[in-house]
C-alpha positions in Angstrom: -1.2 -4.1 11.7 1.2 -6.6 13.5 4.0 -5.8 11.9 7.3 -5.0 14.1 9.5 -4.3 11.4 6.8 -1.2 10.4 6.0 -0.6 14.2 10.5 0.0 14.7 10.6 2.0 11.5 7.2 4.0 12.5 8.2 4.1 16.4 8.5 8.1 17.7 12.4 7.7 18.3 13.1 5.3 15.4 15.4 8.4 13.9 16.6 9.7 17.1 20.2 10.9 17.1 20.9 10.8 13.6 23.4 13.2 13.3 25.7 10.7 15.2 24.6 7.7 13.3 27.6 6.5 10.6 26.8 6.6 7.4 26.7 3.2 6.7 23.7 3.3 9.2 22.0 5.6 7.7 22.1 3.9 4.4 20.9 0.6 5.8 17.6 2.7 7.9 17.0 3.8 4.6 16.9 0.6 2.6 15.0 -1.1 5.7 12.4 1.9 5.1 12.3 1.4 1.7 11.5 -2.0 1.9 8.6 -1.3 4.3 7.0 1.4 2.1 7.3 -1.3 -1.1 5.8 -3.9 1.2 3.0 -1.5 2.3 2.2 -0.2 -0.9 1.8 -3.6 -2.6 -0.7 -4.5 0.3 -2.9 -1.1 -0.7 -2.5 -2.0 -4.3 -3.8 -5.4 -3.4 -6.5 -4.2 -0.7 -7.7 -1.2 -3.4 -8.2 -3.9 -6.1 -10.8 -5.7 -3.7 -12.2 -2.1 -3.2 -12.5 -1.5 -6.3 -14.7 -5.4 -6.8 -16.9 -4.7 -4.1 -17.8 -0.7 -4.8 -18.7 -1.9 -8.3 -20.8 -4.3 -6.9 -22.7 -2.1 -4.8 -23.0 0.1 -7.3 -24.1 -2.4 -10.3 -27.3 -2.9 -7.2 -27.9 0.1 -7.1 -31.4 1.2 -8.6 -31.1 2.2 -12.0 -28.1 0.8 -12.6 -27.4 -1.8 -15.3 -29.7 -4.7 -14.9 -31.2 -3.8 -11.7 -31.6 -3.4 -8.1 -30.5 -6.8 -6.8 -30.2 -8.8 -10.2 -27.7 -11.6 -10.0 -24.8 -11.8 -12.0 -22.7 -14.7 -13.0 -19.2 -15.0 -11.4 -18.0 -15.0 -15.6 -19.8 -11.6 -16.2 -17.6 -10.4 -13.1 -14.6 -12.0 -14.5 -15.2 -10.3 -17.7 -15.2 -7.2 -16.1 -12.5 -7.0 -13.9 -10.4 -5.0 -16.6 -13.1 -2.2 -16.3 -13.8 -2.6 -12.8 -9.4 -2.2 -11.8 -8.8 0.4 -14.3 -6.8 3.0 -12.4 -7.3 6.5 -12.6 -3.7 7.7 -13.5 -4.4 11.3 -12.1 -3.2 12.8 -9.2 -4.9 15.0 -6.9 -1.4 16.6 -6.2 1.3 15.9 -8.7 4.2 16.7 -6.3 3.3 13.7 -4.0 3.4 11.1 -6.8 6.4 8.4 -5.9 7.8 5.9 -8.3 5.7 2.7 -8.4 7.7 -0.4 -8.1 6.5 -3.6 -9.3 8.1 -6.0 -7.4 6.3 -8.7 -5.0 8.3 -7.6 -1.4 9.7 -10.9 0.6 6.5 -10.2 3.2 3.5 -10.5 0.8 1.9 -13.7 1.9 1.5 -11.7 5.7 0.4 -9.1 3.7 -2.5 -11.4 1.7 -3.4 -13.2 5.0 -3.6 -10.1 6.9 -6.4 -8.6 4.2 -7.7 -12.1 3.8 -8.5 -12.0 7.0 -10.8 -9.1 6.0 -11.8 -10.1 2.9 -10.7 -12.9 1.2 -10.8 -14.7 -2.4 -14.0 -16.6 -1.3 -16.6 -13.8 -0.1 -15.1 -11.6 -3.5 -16.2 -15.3 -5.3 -19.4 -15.6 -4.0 -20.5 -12.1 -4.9 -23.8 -12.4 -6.2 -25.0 -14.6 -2.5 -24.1 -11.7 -0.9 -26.0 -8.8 0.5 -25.7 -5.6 0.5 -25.0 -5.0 4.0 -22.6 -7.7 3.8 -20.9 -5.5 0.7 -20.9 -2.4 2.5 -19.8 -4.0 6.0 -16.7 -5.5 3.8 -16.2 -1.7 1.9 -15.9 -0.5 5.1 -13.5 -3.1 6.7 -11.0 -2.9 3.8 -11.6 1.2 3.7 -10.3 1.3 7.2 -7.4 -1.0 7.1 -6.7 0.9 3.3 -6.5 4.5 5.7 -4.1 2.8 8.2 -2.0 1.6 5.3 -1.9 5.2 3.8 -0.9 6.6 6.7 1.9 4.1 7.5 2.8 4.8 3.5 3.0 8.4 4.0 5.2 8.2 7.9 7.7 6.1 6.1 8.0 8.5 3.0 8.6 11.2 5.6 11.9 9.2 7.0 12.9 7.9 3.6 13.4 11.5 2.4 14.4 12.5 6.1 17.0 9.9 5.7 17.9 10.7 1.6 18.1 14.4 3.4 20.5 13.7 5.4 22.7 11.3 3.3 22.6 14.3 1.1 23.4 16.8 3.8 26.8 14.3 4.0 27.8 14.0 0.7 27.5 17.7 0.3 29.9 18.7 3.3 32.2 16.1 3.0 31.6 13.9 5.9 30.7 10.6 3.6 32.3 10.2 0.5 30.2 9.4 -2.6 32.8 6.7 -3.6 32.1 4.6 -1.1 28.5 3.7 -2.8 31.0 2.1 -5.3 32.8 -0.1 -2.9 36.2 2.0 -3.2 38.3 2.7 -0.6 
């Protein structure tokens, strides 16, 4: 990922001396973190959705399954089932790590879609049926690998968002940053 937003948000030091930072500071690191966690979570919604194409795929070929082995299937019956096929699981493994989602498209999400187009893009997940599946599996594992350095990156920025909500908190408790200046009083 050539991101150097992310990469100066992620960095080892990015946090360093916080204690001293204003407050004001702090409140902008945590809106620029935000912002990178929305960005990087739309590009693993985006990424898992092509998962989710090509994994059915493979499995569809899969003896035993559906109409056979290798049997081709209109680009239409694929349409038809994308509802099935990006139905999410709305379960959690561990409840307490569940985050808001937010549905907005971030300001970055063209580098996002050229960056997993560059993995897999719109015209190898249209041309499904032509391809093989070592081709499939090459793809699932192209898009699993950039999906794992997405999560990771997901989960180091939730770490400094709450180390920065933390210590914002930390403030407004002891009396070092008023909570009326989030209202623009002075």
């Amino acid at each position: 990922m050539e991101r150097p937003q992310l990469q100066r948000v992620l960095a080892d030091g990015f946090l360093e001396g916080l204690d001293d930072w204003s407050t004001a500071d702090v409140r902008t690191a945590r809106a620029t973190c935000e912002a990178e966690e929305e960005a990087v979570s739309y590009a693993r919604r985006l990424l898992q959705g092509r998962l989710d194409i090509l994994r059915d795929e493979l499995a569809r070929r899969q003896p035993g399954n559906g109409d056979g082995a290798a049997a081709p299937e209109a680009p239409a019956d694929v349409v038809a089932r994308l509802p099935e096929i990006l139905a999410t699981d709305q379960s959690h493994t561990d409840p307490s790590h569940a985050r808001a989602t937010r549905l907005r498209v971030p300001l970055v999400a063209d580098a996002y879609v050229s960056e997993i187009d560059g993995l897999v893009d719109e015209r190898f997940l249209g041309d499904l049926p032509e391809r093989s599946p070592g081709e499939l599996a090459d793809a699932v594992a192209r898009l699993s690998s950039h999906e794992h350095e997405l999560s990771v990156a997901r989960r180091q920025l939730f770490a400094r968002i709450d180390h920065l909500r933390d210590e914002l908190a930390r403030r407004y408790k002891d009396g070092s940053a008023a909570v009326s200046d989030l209202f623009g009083e002075t």
